[in-house]
N, C-alpha and C positions, 0 to 999 in steps of 0.2 A: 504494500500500500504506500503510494507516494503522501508526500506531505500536504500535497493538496489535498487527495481524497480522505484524510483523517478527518471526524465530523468532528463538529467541534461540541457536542454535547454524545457520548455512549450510554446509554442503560442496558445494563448488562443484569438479564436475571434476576430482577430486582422483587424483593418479599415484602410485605407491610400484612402484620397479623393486629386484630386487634381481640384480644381474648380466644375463645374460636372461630372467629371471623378474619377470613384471608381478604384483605381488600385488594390487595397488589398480590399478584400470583405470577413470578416468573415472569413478568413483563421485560422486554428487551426490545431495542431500536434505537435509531441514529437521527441527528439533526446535523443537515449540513449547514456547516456558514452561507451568509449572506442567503436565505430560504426565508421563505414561510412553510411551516409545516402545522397541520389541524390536528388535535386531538380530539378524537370522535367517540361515542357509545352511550349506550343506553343510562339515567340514571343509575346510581349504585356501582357503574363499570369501575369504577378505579382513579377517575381522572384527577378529582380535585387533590385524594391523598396521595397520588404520585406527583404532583406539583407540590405538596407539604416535603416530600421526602428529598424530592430535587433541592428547595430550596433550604431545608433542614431545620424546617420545624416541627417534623416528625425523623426518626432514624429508623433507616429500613432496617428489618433481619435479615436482610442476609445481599445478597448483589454486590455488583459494582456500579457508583456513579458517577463517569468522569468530563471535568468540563477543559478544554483546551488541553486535553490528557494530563491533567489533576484529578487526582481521585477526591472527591468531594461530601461521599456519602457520611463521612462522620466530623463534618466542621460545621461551627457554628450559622447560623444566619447572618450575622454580620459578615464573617471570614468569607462564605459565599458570596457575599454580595461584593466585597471585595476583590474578590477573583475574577468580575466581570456581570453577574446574574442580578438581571430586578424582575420585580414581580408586580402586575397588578392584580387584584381581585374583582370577586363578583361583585359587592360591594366598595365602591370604592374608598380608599382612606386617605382624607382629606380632613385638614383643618378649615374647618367651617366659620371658627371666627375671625380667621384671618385672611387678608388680601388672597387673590391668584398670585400677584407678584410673592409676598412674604411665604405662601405654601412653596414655589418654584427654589424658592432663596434656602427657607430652612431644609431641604433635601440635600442641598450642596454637600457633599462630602467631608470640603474642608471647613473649622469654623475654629481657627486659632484664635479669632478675634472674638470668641465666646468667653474667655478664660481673661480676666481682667489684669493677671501677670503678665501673659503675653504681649496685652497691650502694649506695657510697660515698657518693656524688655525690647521687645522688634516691633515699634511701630511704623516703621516702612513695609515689612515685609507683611504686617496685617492689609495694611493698605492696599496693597498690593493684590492681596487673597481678596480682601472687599471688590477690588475693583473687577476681576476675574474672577468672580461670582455673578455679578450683578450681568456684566459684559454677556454668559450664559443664559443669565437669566432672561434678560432681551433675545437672545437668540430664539430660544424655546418659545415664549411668549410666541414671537413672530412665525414658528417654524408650525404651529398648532393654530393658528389663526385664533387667538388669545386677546393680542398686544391689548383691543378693546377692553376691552376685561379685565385688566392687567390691576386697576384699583378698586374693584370690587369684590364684596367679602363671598367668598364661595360657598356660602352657604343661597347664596341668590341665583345658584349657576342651576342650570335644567340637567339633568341626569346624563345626556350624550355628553356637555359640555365638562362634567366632574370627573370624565372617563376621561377625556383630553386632558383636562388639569392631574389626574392621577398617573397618566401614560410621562407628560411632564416632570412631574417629582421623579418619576423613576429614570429620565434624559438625565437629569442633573446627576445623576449616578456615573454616567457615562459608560452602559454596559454594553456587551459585548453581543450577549442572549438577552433576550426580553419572553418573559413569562407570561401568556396574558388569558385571565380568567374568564371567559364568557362576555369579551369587552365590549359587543354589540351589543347585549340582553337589554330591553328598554330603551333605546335609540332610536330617536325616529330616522327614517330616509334620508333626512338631506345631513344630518352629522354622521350617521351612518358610511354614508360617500368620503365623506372628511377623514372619518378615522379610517378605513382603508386604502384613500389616497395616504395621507399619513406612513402608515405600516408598510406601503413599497417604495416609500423614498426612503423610508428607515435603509432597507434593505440595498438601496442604489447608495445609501451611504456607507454600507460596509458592517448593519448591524441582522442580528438572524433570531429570528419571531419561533415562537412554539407557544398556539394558541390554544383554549377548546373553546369550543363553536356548537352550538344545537343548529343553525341554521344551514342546510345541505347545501342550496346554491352560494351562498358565502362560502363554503369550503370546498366547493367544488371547482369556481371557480377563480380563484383569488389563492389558493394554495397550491405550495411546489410537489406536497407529499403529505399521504395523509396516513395516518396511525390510529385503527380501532381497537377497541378496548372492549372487552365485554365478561364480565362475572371475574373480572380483575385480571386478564390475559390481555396476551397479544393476540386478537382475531387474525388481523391484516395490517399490510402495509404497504405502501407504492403509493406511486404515481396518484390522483384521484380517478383517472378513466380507468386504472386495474381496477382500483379497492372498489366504486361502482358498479362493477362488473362481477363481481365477486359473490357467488350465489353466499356462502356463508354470511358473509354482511347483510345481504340483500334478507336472508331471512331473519338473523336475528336484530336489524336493527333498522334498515331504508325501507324497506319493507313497500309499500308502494309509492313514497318517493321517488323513485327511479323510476315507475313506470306512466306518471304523468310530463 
């Protein structure tokens, strides 16, 4: 395997038991860089706790999980998130009493200038972090069609637009992988359009999406590769015209979606 074709995310075999209950069973597949790839199945399939275990706030039994071939299955959430990985949720998390701007800001990474010694001690070099924050923070703003909004307390934002403000906080991370939770659910159409114009320019910039989606034609056509999941397995995987095609999918989970 050249070094190109190494994905930049592996699940290898990966277990999540909860009591007697296996949520994760042997689940295994690849995300390549710079992709969108859908996580697909039935409720109960597995998806949401294999995104707990990715980003490690659950720790699987048993697998391997490795991100730009770091093994990752047993580091914190911070350390992951550090190694390149953000995550959105179903819900999105947001500070509701403060600005879109201040949500974008307090994600930053760096915040030496929180620590009132540091003031002290380097205050050019805060400066400097303040400025190459903010600098960021205009970008995102502008890159999310935000800027508007940029002094408004987000708690006034409509539900597509908090998905964008939450996709946001996780830009100021600057990752690598982007993790993203059912990020349409509740969107009307025309944000809708937005956040998936959004999600392929991420990718013309060099970053790689692994999303789950209930919506078939959103991931059918908008994803490079798709991965089901069903009673905590790996169903299938490929292309979305294989996995479509794929009488096993087809029964347990598209079921006459395909045939309209």
């Amino acid at each position: 395997m050249t070094a190109s074709d190494t994905p930049l995310l592996l699940i290898e075999d990966v277990v999540k038991r909860f009591g007697g209950l296996t949520a994760v069973d042997h689940v295994s597949f690849t995300v390549k860089s710079n992709s969108i790839t859908g996580l697909i199945g039935p409720n109960g399939a597995g998806k949401s706790t294999l995104f707990n275990c990715i980003t490690g706030i659950v720790q699987p039994d048993s697998g391997t999980i490795q991100l730009d071939g770091v093994k990752i299955q047993e580091k914190s959430p911070n350390q992951i998130a550090q190694h390149g990985l953000g995550r959105t949720f179903q819900t999105p998390k947001i500070f509701r009493g403060m600005s879109v701007r201040e949500n974008l800001a307090f994600a930053a990474p760096v915040q030496h200038g929180e620590r009132p010694v540091s003031t002290l001690i380097h205050p050019q070099k805060i400066k400097e972090e303040e400025t190459a924050v903010q600098s960021q923070v205009e970008d995102t703003l502008e890159f999310l069609s935000l800027d508007h909004l940029a002094d408004e307390y987000a708690s006034g934002l409509s539900g597509g637009q908090r998905k964008l403000l939450e996709l946001g906080r996780v830009l100021m991370l600057d990752p690598d992988l982007i993790l993203l939770d059912e990020p349409m659910a509740g969107v009307n159409p025309a944000l809708t359009n937005e956040l998936l114009d959004r999600l392929h320019e991420l990718t013309n910039r060099g970053r790689t999406i692994l999303l789950i989606e209930h919506d078939m034609d959103l991931i059918m056509n908008h994803c490079d590769r798709v991965v089901v999941l069903h009673n905590g397995q790996t169903l299938a995987s490929g292309s979305p015209s294989l996995v479509q095609d794929d009488e096993r999918v087809i029964e347990a989970y598209l079921g006459d979606v395909i045939d309209e």
